[in-house]
BAFI-416204 format. One line per 8 residues: their letters; for each residue x, y, z of N, C-alpha, C. Coordinates in nm, 4 decimals. Layout:
BAFI-416204
a = X/Y/Z/X/Y/Z/X/Y/Z; ...
This chain:
BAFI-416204
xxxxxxxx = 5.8932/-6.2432/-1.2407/5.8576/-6.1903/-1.1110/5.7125/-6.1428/-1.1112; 5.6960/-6.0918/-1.1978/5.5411/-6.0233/-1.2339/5.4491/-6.1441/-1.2204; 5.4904/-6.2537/-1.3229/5.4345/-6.3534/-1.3080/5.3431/-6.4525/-1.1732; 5.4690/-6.4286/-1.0541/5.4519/-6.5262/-0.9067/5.3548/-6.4081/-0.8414; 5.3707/-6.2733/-0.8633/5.3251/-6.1837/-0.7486/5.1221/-6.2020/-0.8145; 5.1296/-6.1640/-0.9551/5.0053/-6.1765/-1.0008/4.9083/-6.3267/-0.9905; 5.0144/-6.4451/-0.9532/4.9493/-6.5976/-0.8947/4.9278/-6.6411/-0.7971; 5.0156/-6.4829/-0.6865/4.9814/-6.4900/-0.5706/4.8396/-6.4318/-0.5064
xxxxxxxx = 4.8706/-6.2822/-0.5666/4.7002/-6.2566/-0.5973/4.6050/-6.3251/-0.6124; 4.6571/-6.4139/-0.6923/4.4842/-6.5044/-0.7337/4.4865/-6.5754/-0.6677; 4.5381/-6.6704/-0.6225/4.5661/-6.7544/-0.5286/4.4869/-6.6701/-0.3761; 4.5188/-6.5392/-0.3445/4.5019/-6.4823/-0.2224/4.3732/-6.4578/-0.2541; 4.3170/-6.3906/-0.3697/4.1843/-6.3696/-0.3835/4.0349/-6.5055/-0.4226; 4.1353/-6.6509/-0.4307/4.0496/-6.7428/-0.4254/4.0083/-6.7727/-0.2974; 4.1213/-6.7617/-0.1934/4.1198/-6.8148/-0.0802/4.0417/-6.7207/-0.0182; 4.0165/-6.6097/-0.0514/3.9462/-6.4946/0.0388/3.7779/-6.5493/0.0040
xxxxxxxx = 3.7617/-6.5706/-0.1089/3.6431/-6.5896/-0.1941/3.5950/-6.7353/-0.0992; 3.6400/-6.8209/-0.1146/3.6209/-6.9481/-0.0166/3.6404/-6.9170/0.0778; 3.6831/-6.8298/0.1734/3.6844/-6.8281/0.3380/3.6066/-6.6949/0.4112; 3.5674/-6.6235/0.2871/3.4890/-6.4673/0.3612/3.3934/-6.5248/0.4324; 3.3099/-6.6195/0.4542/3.1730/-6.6173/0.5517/3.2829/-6.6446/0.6655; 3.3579/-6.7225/0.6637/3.4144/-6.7924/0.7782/3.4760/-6.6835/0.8628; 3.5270/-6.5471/0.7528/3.6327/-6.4617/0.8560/3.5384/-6.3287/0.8743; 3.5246/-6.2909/1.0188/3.4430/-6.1978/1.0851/3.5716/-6.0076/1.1152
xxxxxxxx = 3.5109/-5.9662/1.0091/3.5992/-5.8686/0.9731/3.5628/-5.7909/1.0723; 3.6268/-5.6997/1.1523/3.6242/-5.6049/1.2709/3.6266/-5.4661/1.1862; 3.4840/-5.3756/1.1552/3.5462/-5.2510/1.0803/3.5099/-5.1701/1.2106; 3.5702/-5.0711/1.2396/3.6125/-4.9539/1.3046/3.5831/-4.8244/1.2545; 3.4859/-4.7597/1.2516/3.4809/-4.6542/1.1483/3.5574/-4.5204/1.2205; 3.5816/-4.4465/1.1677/3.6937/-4.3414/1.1829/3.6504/-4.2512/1.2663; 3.5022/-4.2373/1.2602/3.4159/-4.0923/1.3140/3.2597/-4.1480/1.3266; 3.1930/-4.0625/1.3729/3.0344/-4.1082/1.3725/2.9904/-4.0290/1.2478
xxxxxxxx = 2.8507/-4.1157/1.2284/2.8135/-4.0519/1.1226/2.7861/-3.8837/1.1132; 2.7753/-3.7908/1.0043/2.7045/-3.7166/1.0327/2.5852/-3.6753/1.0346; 2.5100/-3.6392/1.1557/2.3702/-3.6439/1.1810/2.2804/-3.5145/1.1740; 2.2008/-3.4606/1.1371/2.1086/-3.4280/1.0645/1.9749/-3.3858/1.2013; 1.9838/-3.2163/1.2134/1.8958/-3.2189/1.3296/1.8094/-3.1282/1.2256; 1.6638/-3.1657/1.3292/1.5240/-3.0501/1.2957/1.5308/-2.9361/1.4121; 1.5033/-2.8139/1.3605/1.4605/-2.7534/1.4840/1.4252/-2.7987/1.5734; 1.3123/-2.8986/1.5787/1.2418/-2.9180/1.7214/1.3857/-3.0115/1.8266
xxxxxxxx = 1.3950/-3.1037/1.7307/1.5402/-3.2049/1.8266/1.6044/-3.1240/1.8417; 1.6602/-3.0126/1.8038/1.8012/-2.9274/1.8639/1.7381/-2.8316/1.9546; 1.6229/-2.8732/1.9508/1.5999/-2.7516/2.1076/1.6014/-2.8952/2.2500; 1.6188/-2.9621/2.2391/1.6720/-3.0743/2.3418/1.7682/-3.0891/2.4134; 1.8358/-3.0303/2.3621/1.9866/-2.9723/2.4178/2.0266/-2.8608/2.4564; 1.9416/-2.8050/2.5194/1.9483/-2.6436/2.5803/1.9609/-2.6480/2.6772; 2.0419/-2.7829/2.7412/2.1455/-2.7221/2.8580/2.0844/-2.7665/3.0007; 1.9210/-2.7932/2.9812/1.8267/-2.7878/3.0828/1.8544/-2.9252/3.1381
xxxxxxxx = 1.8857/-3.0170/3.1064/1.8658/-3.1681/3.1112/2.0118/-3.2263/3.1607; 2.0233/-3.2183/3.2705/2.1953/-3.3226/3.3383/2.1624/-3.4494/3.2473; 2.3001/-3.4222/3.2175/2.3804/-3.5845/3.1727/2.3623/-3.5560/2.9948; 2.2771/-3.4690/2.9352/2.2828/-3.4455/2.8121/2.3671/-3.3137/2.7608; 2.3822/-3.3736/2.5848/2.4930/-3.2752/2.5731/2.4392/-3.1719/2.5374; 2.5245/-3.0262/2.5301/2.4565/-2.9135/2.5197/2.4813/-2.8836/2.3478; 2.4094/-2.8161/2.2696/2.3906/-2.7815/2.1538/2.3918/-2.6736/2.1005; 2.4302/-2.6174/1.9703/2.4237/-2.4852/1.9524/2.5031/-2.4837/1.8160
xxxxxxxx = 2.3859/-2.4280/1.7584/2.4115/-2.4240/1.5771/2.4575/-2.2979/1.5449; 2.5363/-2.2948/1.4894/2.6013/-2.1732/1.4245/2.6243/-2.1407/1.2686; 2.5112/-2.0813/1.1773/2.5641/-2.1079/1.0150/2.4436/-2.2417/0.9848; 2.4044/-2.3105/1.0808/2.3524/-2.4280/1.0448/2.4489/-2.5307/1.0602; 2.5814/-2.5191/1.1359/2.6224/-2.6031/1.1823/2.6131/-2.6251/1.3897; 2.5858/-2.7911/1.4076/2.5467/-2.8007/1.5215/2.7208/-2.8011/1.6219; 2.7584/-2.7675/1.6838/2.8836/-2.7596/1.7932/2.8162/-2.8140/1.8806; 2.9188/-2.9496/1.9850/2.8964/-2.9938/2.0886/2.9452/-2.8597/2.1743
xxxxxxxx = 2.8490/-2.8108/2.2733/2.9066/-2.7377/2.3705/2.9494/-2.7198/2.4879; 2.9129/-2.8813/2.5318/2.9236/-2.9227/2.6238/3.0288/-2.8787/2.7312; 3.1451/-2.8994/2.7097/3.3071/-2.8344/2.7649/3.2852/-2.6877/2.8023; 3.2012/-2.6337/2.7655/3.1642/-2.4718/2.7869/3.0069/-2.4871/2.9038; 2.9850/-2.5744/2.9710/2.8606/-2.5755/3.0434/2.8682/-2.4338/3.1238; 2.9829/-2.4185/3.1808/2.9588/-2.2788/3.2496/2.9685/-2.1720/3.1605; 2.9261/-2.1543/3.0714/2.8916/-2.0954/2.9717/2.7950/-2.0840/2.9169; 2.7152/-2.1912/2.8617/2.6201/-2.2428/2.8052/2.4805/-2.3101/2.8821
xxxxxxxx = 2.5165/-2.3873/3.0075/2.4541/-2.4456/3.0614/2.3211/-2.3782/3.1583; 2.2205/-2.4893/3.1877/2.1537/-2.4260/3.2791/2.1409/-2.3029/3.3601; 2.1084/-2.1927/3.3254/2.1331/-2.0639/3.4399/2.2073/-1.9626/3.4033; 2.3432/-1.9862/3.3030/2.4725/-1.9372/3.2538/2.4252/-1.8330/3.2066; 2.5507/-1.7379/3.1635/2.5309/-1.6270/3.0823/2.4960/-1.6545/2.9543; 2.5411/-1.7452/2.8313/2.5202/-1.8013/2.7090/2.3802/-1.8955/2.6893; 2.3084/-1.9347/2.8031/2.2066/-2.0160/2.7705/2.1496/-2.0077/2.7004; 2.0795/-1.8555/2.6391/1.9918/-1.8219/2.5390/2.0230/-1.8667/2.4197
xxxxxxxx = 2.1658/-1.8647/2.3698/2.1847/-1.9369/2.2903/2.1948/-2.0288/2.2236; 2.1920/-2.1540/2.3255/2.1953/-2.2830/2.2930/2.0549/-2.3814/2.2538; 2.0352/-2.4781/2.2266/1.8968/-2.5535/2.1525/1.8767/-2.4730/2.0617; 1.9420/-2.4027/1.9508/1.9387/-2.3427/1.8491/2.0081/-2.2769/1.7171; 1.9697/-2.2791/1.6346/2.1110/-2.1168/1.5454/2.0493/-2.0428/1.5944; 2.1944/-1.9959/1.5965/2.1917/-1.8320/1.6625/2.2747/-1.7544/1.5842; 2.2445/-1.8113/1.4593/2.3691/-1.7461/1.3869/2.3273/-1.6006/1.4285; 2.1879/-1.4672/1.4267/2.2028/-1.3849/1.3582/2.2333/-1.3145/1.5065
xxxxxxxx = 2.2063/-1.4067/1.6772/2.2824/-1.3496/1.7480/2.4478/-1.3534/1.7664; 2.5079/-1.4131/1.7487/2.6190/-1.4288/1.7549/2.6815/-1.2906/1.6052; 2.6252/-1.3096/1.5332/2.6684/-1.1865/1.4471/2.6857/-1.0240/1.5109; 2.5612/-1.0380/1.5567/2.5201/-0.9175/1.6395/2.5856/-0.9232/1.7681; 2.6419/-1.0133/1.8341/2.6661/-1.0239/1.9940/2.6002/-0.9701/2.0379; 2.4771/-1.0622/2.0148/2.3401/-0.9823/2.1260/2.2454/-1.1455/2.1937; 2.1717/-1.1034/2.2633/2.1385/-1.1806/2.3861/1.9607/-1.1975/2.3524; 1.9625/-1.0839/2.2808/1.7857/-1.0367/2.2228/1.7340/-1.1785/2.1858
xxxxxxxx = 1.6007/-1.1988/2.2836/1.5379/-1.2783/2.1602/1.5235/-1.3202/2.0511; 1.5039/-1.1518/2.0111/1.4884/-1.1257/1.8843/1.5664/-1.1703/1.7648; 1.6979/-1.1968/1.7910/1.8137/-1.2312/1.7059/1.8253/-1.3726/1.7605; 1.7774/-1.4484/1.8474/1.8076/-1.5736/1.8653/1.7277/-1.6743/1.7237; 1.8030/-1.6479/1.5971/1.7452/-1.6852/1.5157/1.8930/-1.7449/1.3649; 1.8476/-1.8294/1.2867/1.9485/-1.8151/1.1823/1.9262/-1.7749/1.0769; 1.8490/-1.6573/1.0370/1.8308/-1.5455/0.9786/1.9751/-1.4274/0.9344; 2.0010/-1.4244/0.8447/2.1102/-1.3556/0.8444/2.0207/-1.2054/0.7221
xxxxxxxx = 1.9453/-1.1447/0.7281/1.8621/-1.0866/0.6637/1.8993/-0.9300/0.7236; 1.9683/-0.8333/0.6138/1.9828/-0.7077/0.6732/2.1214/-0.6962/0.7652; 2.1801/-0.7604/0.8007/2.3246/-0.7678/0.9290/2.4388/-0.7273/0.8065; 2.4655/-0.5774/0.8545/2.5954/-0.4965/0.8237/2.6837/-0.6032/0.7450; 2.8227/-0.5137/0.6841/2.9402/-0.6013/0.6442/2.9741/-0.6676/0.7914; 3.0099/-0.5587/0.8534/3.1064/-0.5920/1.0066/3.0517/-0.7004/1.0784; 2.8946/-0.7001/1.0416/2.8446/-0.8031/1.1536/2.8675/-0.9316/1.0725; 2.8566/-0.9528/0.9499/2.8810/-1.0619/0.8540/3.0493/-1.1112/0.8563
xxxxxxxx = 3.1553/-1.0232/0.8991/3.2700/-1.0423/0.9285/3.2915/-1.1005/1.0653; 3.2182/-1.0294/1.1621/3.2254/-1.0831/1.2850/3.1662/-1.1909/1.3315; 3.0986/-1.2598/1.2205/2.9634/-1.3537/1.2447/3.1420/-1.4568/1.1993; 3.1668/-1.4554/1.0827/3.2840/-1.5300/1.0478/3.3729/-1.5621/1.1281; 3.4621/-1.4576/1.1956/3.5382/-1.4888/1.2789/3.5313/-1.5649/1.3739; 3.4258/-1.5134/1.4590/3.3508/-1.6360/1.5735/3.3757/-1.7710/1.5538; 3.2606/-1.7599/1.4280/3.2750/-1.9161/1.3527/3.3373/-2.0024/1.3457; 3.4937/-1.9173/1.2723/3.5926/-1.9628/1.2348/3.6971/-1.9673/1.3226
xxxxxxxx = 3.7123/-1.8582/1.3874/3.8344/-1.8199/1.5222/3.7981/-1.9270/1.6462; 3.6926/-1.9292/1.6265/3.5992/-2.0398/1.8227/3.5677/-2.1448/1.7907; 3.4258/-2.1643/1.7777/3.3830/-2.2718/1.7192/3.4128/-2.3895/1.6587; 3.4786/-2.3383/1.5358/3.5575/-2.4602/1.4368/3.6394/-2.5020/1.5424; 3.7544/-2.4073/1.6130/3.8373/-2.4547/1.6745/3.8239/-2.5167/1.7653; 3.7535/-2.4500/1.8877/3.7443/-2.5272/2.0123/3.6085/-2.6405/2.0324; 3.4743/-2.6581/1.9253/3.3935/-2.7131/2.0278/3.3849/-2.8399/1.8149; 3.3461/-2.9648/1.9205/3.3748/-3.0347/1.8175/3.2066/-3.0165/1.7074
xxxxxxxx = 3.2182/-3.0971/1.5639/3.0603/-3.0350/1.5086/2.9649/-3.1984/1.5626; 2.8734/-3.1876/1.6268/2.7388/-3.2499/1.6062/2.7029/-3.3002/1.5245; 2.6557/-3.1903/1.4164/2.5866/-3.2202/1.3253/2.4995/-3.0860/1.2459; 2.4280/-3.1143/1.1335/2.3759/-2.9805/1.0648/2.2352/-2.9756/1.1188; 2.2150/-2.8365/1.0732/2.0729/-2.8312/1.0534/2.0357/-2.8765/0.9505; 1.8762/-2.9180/0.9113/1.7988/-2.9152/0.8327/1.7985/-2.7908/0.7064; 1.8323/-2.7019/0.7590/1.8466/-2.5400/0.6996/1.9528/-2.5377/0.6154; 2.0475/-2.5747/0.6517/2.2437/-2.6017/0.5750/2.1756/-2.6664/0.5056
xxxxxxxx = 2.1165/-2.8065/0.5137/2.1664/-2.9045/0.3743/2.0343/-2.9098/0.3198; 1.8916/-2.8534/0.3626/1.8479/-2.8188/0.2019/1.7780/-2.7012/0.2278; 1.7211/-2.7065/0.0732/1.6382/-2.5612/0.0311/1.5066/-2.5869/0.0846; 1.4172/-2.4485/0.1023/1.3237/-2.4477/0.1623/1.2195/-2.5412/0.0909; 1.1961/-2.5720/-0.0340/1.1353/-2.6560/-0.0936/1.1524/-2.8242/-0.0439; 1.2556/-2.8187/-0.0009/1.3267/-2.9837/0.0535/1.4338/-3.0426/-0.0466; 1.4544/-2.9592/-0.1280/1.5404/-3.0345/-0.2115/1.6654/-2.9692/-0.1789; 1.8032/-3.0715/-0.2073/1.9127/-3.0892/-0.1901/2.0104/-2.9365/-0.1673
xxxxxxxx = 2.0136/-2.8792/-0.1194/2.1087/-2.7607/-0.0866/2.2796/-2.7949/-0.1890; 2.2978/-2.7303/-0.3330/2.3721/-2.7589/-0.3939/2.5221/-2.6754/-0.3364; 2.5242/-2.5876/-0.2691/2.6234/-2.4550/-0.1852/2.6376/-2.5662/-0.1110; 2.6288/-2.6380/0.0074/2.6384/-2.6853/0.1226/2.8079/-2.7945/0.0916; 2.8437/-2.7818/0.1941/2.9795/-2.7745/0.2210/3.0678/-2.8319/0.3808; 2.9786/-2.9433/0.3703/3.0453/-2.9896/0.4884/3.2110/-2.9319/0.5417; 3.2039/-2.8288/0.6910/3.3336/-2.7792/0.7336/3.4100/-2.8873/0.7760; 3.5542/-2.9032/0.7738/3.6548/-2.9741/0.7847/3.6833/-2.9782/0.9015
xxxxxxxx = 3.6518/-3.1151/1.0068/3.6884/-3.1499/1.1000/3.7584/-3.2764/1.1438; 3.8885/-3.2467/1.2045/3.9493/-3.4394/1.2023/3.8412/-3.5113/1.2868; 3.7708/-3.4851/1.3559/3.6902/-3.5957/1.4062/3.5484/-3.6013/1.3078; 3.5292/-3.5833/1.1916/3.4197/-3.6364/1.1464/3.4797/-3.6772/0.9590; 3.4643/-3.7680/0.9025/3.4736/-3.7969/0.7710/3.3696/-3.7460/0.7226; 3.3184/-3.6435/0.6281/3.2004/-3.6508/0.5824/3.2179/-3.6060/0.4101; 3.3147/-3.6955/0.4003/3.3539/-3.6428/0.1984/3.2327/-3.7911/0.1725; 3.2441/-3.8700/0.3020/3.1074/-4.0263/0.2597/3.0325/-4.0060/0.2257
xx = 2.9598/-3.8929/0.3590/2.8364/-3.8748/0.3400/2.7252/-3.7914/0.2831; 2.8343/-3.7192/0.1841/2.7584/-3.6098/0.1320/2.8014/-3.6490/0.0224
């Protein structure tokens, strides 16, 4: 039995070998890639621009925010936040300029807990990821960010691409 199944193999893998140009394989990939913003491109998405999606990095990760426009969008209460991290406002739940930054330098336990929850309680959950910052996946020198940790989302594969 071992014998027919292992001659079938070969048999299946000659015929593949002689007919691959001929057969036009349909791949489907699972998710889009993951994409890779600079500061300047993620301020493009601040909400200002109909028909584009809205943006907003958290941690150095990018969230589509789109589904939240009355939130986020043009005019909204959240606008300040978006075309950016905001990690160290969202820690703070503050609106300040000043914290419209991803600086986490000096922010309490509580605000480092509450910066988490957000994160983890909202974000992860409700708005799907974009993509990273530049900041997440490397060090200020440019080299490779060895901590970085692509978060677990069913709509993106990224055990590929990292």
């Amino acid at each position: 039995m071992a014998t027919a199944t292992t001659r079938l193999c070969a048999f299946l893998m000659v015929l593949y070998t002689c007919f691959a140009d001929d057969i036009n394989l349909i791949h489907k990939p699972d998710s889009a890639p993951v994409r890779l913003f600079t500061e300047e491109e993620l301020k493009r998405y601040d909400g200002s621009e109909d028909g584009q999606p809205i943006y907003m990095a958290i941690k150095g990760v990018v969230f589509d925010v789109t589904k939240g426009k009355g939130f986020y969008g043009k005019g909204a209460a959240y606008n300040a936040l978006v075309g950016r991290d905001s990690t160290r406002a969202v820690a703070k739940m503050s609106l300040d300029p000043a914290d419209l930054t991803p600086d986490t330098e000096g922010l309490t336990a509580d605000q480092l807990n509450s910066l988490e929850k957000v994160f983890e309680g909202t974000y992860k959950t409700k708005y799907p990821i974009a993509g990273y910052t530049a900041a997440r996946i490397l060090n200020p020198d440019g080299s490779p960010n060895k901590h970085f940790q692509p978060e677990s989302q069913p709509q993106l594969r990224t055990k590929d691409e990292f």
